[in-house]
N, C-alpha and C positions, 0 to 999 in steps of 0.2 A: 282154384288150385288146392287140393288137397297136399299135406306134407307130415310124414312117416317118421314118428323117433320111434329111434330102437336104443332099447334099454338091455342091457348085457343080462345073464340071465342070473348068475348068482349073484345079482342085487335088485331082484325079483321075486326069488326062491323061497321067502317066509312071508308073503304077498299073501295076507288071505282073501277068497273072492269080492269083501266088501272092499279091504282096502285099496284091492285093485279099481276097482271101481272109482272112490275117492279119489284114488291117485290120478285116473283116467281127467278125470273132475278139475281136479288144480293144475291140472298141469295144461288146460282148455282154457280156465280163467286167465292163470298168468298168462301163456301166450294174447290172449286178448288183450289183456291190462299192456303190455310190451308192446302190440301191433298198434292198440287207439293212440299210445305215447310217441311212437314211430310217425303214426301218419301227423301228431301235432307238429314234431319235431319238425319232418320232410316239410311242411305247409311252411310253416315260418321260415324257411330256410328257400323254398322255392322261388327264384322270381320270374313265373310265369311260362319258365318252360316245362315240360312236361314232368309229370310228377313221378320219381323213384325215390324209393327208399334204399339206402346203399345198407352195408354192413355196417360203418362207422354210428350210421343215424338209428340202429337197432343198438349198437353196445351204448349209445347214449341215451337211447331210452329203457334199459337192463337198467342202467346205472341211476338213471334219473326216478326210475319206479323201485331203487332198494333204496332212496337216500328220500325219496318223500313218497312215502306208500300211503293210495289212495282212503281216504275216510270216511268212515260207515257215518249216512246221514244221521242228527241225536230227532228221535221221534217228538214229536208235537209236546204229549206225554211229559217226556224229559223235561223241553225248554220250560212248559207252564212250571213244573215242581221249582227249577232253577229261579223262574223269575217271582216265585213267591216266598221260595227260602230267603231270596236276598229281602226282597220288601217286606217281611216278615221278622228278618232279623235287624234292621235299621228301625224297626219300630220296638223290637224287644228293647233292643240298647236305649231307645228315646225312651223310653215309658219307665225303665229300671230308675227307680227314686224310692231308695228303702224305706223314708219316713213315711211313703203314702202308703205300705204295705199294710199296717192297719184298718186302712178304710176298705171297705168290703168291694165297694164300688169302682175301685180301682184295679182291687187287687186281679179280680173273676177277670178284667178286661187284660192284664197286662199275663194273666195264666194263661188266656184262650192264644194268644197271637204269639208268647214262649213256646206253646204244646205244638202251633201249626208249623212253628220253625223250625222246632227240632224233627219232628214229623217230615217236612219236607225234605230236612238237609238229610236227614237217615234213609230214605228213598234215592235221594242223588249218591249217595257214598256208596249202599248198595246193589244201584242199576250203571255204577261207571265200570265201561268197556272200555278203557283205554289199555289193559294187557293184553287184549286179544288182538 
């Protein structure tokens, strides 16, 4: 089943051919995102007789996909920086004892595993995507 929005024309009118396209773009995803939330919603709501999605089971998946809008999976990437910033920085704090700062042997160890943590945490601050 194919189905036709029509969009009025002067709120179209400074559309340039990319953004139409774009527009063409999102406006295929959302529907998607809305129809997969629809058919969850209808499933669980079904018992057993024949499956339709009404109108009320679409304004509740409108409503269910502006109130928890789906999440971009965090890449592989991401999670290692994450879990080494954190175990990285639980060993800064354990190893931080001013008086050993003198000993050389200390120190080089407790600078490399400070540098990988700031290092890491400064990659997570700036690869988070949570405004987009």
């Amino acid at each position: 089943m194919k189905i036709e929005i029509d969009i009025p024309d002067e709120k179209t009118e400074n559309l340039s051919p990319t953004a139409e396209t774009r527009l063409k773009t999102v406006i295929e995803d959302y529907s998607s995102i809305v129809l997969d939330e629809a058919s969850r919603i209808e499933s669980t709501r079904n018992s057993g007789n024949e499956p339709e999605i009404t109108a009320t089971i679409i304004d509740d998946a409108v409503e269910y996909s502006k109130k928890f809008p789906t999440r971009k999976k965090k890449s592989s990437k991401k999670i290692w920086a994450m879990i080494i910033a954190f175990i990285s920085t639980v060993f800064t704090g354990g190893l931080f004892k001013t008086e050993k700062f003198n000993e050389p042997e200390y120190l080089f160890p407790f600078l490399g595993v400070f540098l990988i943590s700031v290092i890491s945490n400064i990659y997570i601050f700036l690869n988070d995507n949570s405004n987009e």
